[in-house]
C-alpha positions in Angstrom: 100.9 117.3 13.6 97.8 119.7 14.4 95.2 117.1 13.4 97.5 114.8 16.0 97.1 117.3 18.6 93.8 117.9 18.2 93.1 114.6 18.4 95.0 114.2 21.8 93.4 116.9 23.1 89.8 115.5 22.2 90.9 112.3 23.8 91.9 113.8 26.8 88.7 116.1 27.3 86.9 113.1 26.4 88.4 111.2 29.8 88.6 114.3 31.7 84.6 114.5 31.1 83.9 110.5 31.4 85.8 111.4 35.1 84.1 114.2 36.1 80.6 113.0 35.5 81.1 110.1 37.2 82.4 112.2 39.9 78.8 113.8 39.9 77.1 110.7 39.4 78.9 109.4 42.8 78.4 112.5 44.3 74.7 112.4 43.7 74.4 108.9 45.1 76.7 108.7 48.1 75.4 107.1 50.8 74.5 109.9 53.6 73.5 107.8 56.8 72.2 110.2 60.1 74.3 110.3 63.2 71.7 108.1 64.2 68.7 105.7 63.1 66.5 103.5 64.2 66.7 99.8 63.4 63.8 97.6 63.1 64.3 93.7 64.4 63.0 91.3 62.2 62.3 87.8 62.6 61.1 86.0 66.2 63.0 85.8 69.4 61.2 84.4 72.1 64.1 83.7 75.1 63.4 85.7 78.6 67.1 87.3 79.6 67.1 87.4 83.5 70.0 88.7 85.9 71.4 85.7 87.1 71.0 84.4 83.5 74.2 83.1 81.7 74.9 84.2 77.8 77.4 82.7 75.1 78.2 85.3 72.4 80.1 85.2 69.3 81.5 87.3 66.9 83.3 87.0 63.4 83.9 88.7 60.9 82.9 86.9 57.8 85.0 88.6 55.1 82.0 88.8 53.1 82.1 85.2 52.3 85.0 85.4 49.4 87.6 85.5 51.5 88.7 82.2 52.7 92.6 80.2 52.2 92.8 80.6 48.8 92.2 84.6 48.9 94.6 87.0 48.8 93.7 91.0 48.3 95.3 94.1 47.1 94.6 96.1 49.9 97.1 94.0 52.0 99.6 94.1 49.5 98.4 91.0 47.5 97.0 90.8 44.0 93.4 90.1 43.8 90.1 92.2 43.8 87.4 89.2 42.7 89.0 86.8 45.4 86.0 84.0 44.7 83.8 82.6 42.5 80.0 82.2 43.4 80.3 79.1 44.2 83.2 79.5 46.5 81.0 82.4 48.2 78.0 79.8 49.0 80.2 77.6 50.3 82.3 79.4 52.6 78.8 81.1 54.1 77.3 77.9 54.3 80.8 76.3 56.0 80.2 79.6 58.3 76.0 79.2 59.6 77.0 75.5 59.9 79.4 76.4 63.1 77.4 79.1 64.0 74.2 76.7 64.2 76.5 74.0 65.6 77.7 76.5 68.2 74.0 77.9 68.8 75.0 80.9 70.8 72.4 83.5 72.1 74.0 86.6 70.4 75.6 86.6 67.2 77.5 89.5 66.1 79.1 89.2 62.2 80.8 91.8 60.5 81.6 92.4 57.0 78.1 90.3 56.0 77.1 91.4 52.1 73.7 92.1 51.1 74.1 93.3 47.2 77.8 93.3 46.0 79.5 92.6 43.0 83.1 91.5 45.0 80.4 88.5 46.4 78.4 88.0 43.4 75.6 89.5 44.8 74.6 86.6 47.3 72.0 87.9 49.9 73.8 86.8 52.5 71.8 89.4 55.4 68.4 87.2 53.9 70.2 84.0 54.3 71.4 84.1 58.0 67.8 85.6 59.2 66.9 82.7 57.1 69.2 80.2 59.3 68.5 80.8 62.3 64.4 81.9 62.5 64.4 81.8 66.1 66.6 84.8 66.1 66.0 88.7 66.1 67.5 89.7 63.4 69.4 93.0 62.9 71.4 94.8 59.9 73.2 98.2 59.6 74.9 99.6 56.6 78.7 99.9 56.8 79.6 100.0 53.4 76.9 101.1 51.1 78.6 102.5 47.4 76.9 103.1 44.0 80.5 101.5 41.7 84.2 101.7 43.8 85.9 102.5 40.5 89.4 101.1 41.8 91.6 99.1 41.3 91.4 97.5 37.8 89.6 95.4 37.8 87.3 97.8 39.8 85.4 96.5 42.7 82.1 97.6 41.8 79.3 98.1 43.7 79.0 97.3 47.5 76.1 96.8 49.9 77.7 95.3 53.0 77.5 95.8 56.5 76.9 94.3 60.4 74.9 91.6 61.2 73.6 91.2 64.6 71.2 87.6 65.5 69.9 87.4 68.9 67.5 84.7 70.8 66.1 87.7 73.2 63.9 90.3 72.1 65.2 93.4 71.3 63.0 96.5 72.9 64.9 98.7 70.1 67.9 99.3 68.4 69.9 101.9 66.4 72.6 102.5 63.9 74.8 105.2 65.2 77.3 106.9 62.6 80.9 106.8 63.8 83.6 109.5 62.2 84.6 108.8 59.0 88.3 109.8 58.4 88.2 110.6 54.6 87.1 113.7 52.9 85.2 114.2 49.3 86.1 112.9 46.8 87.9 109.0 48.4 84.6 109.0 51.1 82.3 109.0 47.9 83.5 104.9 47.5 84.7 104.4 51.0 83.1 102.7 54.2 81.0 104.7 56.7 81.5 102.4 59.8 79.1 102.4 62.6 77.8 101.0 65.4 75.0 98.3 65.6 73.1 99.2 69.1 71.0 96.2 70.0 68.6 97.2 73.6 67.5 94.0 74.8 65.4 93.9 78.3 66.0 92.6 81.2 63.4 91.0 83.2 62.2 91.9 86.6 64.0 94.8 86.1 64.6 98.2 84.2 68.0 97.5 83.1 68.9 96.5 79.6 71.7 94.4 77.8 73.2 96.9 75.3 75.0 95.1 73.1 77.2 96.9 70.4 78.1 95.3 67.1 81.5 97.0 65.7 84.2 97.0 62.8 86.2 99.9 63.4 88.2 101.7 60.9 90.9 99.2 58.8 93.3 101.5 56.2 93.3 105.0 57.5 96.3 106.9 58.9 95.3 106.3 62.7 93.2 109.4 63.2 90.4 107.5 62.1 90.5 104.7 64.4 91.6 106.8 67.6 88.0 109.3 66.8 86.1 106.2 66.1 87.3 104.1 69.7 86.9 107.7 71.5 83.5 108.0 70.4 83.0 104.1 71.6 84.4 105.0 75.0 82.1 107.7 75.5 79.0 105.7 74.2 79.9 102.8 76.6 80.5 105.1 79.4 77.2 106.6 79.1 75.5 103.4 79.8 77.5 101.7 82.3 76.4 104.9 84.1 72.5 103.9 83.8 74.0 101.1 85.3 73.2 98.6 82.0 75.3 95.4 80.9 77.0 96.6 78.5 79.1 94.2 75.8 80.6 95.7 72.5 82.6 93.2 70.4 83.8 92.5 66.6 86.6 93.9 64.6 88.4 96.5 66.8 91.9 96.3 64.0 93.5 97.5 66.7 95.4 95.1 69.5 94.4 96.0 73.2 97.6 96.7 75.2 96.5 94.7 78.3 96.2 91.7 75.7 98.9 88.6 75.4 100.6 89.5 71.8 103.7 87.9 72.1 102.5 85.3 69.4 102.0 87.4 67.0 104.8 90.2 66.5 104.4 92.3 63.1 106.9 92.0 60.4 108.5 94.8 58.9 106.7 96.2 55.9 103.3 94.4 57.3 100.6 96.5 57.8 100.0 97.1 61.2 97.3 97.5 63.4 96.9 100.6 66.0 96.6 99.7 69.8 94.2 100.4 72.3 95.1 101.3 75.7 92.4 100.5 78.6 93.0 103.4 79.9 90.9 105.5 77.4 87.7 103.4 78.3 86.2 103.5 81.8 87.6 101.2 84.9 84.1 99.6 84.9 84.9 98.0 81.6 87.3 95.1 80.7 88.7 94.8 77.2 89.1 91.3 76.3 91.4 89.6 73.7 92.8 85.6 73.6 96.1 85.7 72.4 96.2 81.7 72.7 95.1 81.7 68.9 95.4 84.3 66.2 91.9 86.2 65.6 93.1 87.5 61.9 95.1 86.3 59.2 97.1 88.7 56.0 95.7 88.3 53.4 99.4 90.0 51.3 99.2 86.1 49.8 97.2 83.0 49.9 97.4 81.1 52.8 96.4 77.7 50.8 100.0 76.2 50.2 101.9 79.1 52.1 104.0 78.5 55.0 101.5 78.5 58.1 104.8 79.0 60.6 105.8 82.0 58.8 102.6 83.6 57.8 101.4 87.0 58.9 98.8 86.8 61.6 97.0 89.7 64.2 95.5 89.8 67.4 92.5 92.4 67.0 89.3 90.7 67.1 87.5 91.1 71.2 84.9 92.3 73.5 84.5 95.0 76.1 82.4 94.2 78.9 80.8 96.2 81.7 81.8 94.7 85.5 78.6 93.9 86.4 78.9 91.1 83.8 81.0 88.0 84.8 83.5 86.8 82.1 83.0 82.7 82.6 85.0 81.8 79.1 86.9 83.9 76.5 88.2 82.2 73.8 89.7 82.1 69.8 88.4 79.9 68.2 90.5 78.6 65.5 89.3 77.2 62.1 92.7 77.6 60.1 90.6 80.9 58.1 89.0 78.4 55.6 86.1 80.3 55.2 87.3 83.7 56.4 90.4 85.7 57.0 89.2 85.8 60.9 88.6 83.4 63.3 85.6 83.2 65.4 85.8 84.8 69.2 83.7 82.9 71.7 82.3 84.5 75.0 80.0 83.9 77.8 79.4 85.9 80.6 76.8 85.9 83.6 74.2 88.9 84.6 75.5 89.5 88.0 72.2 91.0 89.8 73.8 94.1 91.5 
């Protein structure tokens, strides 16, 4: 019985130690991003952006490529953690810069684009859209950046993913401004650190810029996280309608704006649930914009290849928030039955007013 024990006991300061140093080894390695950095354009954008100038936009968020119909994932309440094979990446990315080519919008704002993960099977897919579309600025911020997530079993590894921002018009400057993060040591060691992706873009014949702001606000976190996060937002976007810029933030909000048409898509009990977004916390100067005509997200507690479509699970919290001296010619859904992605793509255009 004593050798029994003392073999338990080994055992057990054997994992205790395994856990603790790879505490330390996360610890030493977490990914420590300033409140703010500066973000350096890459490829060629030639396009002049005038007032009086109309833009089309669109953002998606691309579930890092491995999360199309046949996906499911267990932080929704479904099963999987490696969701596709390598092949099935490449081919939902490559189903995914065939629209957006086919589209050929100025801006192009993606979230949830993987540089270097194991979840994706470590396709470069930041390389491969700067590749796609060479007549683009192209822009990257970190919003998930962890040495090994050690959960669930299988574990998800390690993660490199982030925003993804492609635009036709020069970009003067840009910056990657750290938003609060809700969790505390030791969960934020494997957890996102979300962010804004600040794009500066001139406008000519004037000293006015387009500030465009790339987003995927906080997803799993008791609420506290998303309401610090949007407050933060409002204040940013305050700040430059008052230099009197044209100002456009769009992507992943996962939260539903009250003003927007939701009737469509009511939550079911047990679902998780987004938080919601009153207009009243941003400025009157802005409008926050969501099509209810098509859902923007889909749940992903179960496949949606073979399910039900009529009775599945879907979410209205994909949008944009634009500054009044902008005029909103077309907001729309667009829906591609989440083949590729569990979101659809959100189209805009809008017009420089010149006041």
């Amino acid at each position: 019985m004593k050798k029994l024990l003392k073999s338990v006991a080994l055992l057990l300061a054997l994992v205790i130690g395994l856990a603790a140093a790879g505490l330390l080894v996360l610890t030493i390695a977490e990914y420590r991003p300033a409140s703010v950095e500066a973000v350096s354009p890459a490829g060629t954008a030639s396009a002049a952006l005038r007032a009086g100038d109309t833009v089309r936009l669109v953002s998606w968020n691309m579930g890092y490529a491995a999360l199309g119909d046949n996906a499911d994932f267990f932080m929704d309440g479904g099963k999987m953690v490696q969701t596709a094979d390598a092949g099935r990446v490449r081919q939902n990315l490559n189903d995914m810069q065939g629209y957006l080519a086919s589209e050929g919008p100025d801006l192009i704002l993606l979230q949830e684009a993987d540089k270097n993960s194991d979840r994706s099977h470590h396709v470069d897919q930041w390389k491969q859209l700067a590749d796609a579309f060479p007549q683009y600025a192209s822009l990257t911020a970190y919003n998930f950046n962890a040495l090994y997530v050690p959960y669930p079993l299988p574990p998800i590894g390690h993660v490199e993913s982030g925003l993804v921002t492609l635009s036709r018009y020069p970009v003067a400057s840009a910056s990657r401004i750290q938003l609060p993060c809700p969790f505390s040591w030791p969960i934020r060691l494997a957890n996102l650190k979300r962010c804004l992706l600040v794009s500066r873009i001139p406008v000519e014949g004037s000293d006015r810029e387009l500030v465009l702001v790339n987003l995927h606000l906080e997803a799993y976190d008791d609420g506290a996280g998303k309401a610090a996060q949007t407050a933060m937002l409002a204040d940013f976007l305050r700040a430059e309608v008052d230099k009197g810029n044209y100002v456009i933030a769009g992507g992943d909000f996962n939260q539903i704006f009250a003003n927007a048409d939701q009737s469509r898509w009511p939550v079911r009990a047990g679902m998780w649930t987004p938080g919601v977004i009153d207009p009243a916390e941003f400025d009157a100067r802005l409008s926050l914009l969501m099509d209810g005509r098509a859902p923007t997200c889909r749940s992903l507690d179960r496949p949606l290849a073979g399910a039900d479509r009529e009775n599945f699970q879907y979410y209205l919290i994909d949008g944009f928030i634009v500054s009044d001296n902008l005029r909103v010619e077309e907001m729309e859904t667009v829906s591609l039955d989440f083949t590729s992605t569990d979101h659809n793509p959100v189209r805009l255009t809008v017009t420089l007013l010149d006041r």
